[in-house]
C-alpha positions as CSV (number, residue, x, y, z in Angstrom):
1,X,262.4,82.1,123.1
2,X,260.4,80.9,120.0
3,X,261.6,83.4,116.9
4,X,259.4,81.9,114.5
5,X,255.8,80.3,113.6
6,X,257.7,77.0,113.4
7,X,259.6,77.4,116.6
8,X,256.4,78.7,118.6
9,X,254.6,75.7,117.5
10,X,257.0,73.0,118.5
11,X,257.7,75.0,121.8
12,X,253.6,74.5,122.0
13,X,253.9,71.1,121.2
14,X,256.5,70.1,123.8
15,X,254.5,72.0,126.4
16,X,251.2,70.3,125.9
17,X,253.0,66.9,125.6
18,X,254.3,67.4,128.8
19,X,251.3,69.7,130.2
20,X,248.3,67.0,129.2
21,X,250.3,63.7,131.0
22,X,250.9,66.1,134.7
23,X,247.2,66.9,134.3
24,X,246.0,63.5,133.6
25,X,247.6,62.1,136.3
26,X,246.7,64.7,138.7
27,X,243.1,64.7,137.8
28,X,243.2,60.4,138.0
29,X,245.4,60.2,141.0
30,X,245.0,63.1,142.9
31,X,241.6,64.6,142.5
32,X,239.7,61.1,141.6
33,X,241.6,58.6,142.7
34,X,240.7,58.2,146.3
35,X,236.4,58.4,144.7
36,X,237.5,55.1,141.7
37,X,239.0,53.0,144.7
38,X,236.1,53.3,147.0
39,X,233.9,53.4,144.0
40,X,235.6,49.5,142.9
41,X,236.5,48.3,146.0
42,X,240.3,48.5,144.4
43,X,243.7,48.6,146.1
44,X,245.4,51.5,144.1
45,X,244.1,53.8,141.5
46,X,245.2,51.8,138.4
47,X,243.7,48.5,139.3
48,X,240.4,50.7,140.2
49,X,240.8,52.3,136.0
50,X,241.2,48.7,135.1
51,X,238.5,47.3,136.5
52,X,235.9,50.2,135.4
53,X,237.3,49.6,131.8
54,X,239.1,52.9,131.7
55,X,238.4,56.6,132.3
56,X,235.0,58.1,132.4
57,X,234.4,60.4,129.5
58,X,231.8,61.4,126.7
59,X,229.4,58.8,128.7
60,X,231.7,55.7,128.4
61,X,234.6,54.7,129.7
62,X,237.6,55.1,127.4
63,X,241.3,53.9,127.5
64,X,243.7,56.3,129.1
65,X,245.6,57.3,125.9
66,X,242.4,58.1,124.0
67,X,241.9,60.5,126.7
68,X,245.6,61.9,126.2
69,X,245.1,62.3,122.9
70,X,241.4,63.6,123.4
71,X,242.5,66.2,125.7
72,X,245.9,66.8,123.6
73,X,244.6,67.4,120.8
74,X,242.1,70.5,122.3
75,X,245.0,71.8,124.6
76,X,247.1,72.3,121.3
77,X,244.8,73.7,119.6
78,X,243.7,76.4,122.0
79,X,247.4,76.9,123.4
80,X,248.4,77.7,119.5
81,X,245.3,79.9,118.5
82,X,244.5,81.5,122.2
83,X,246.8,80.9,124.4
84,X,250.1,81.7,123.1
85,X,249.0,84.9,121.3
86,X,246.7,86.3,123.9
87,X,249.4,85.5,126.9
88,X,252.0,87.2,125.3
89,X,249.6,90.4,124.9
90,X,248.5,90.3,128.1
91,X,252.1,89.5,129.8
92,X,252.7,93.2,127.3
93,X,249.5,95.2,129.0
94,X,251.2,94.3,132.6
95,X,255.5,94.7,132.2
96,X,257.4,96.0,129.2
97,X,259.5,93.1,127.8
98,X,262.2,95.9,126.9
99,X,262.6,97.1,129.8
100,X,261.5,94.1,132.5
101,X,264.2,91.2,133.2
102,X,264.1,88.6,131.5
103,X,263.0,86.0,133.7
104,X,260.5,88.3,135.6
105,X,258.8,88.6,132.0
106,X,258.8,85.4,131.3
107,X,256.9,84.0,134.6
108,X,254.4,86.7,133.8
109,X,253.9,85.3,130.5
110,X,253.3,81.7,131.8
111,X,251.2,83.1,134.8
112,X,249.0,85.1,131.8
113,X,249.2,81.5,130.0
114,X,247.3,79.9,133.1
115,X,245.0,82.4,133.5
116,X,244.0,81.8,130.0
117,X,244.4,78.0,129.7
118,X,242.9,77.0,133.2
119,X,240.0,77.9,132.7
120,X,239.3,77.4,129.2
121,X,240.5,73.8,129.9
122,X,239.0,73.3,132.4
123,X,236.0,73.7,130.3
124,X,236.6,71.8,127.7
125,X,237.1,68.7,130.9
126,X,233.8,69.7,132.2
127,X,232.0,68.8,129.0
128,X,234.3,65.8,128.4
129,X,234.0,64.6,131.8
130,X,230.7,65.4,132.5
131,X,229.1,62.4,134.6
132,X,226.5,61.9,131.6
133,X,225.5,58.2,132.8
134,X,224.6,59.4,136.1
135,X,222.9,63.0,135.5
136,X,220.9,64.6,132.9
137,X,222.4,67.0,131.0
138,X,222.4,70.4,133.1
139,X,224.0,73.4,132.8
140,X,224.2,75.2,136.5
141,X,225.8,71.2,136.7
142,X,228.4,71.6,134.4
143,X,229.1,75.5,135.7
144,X,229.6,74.0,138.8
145,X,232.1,70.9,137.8
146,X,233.9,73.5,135.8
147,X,234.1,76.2,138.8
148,X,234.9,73.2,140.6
149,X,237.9,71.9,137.7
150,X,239.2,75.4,137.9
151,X,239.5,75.7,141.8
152,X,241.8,72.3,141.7
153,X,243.4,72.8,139.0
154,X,244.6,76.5,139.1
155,X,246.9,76.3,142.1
156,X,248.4,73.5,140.4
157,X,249.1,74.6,137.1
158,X,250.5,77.6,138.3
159,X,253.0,75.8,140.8
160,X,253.9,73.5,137.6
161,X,254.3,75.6,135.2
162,X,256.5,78.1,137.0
163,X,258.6,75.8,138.8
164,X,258.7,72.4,136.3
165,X,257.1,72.5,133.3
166,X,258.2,75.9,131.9
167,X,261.7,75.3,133.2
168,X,262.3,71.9,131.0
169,X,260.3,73.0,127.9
170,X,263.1,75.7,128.1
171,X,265.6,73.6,128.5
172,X,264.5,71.2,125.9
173,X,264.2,73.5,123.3
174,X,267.4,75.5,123.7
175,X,269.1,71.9,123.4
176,X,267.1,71.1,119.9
177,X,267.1,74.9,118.5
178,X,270.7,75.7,119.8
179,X,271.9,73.3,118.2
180,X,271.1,73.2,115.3
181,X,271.4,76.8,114.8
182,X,275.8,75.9,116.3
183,X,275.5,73.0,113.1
184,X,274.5,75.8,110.5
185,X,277.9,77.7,111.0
């Protein structure tokens, strides 16, 4: 899709816009939720965030969009310099993009992506999440709440990515590249 450094980048961009929001939510709502309601005594997952003064990360409790833009901000930067390139290699080591179909190639790209960026986020979430109020500093700890990360969050990302994610990134940037490439002739 992408032809260019420029192209590749906002194709990036609109992935991880999109990518970092699903996660956040699934992490808050699915994975946590049901732990910040019992935890506050709250009705619904929202009211429980309110009433701890936001999201648990780095030690404090932060508001939601700092952690969007905490975790954005990583997931672009590792999806431009790691993920993108080494996906598309590895997508190259498993099916010949000559001579595979299109689409086949292009769900084995974004499977390669997720091998890559699950785990590597997941990570990164371990350390930012990392209940640092409540236990020392450990390491077998944070191995474990990133083994942990990984285990929920792989099934998911590659269900959304194939099926939703992928699919309107696509869609989104056919509509602003198509275009204007249509406006230059």
């Amino acid at each position: 899709m992408p032809k260019n450094q420029f192209q590749r980048c906002i194709f990036a961009l609109i992935t991880v816009i999109i990518t970092v929001h699903a996660y956040i939510f699934y992490s808050l709502y699915v994975i946590n939720g049901a732990a910040f309601m019992e935890t506050t005594g709250a009705g619904s997952v929202l009211t429980a965030l309110n009433k701890m003064g936001g999201i648990p990360m780095l030690g404090t409790n932060l508001p939601i969009w700092t952690c969007v833009l905490i975790e954005f901000c990583f997931a672009y930067c590792l999806e431009i310099f790691m993920g993108s390139p080494c996906s598309f290699k590895l997508a190259c080591k498993t099916a010949n993009p000559r001579e595979t179909d299109p689409a086949r190639f292009e769900t084995i790209v974004i499977c390669a992506t997720v091998v890559i960026m699950c785990p590597a986020m997941s990570l990164i979430a371990a350390f930012l999440y990392y209940p640092y109020r409540f236990v020392p500093f450990n390491i077998l700890t944070l191995l474990a709440n990133w083994l942990k990360l990984v285990c929920f969050n792989f099934p998911f990302a590659v269900f959304t990515q194939i099926f939703f994610i992928q699919p309107f990134v696509r869609i989104v940037f056919r509509a602003i590249f198509c275009r204007k490439a249509a406006d230059i002739r």
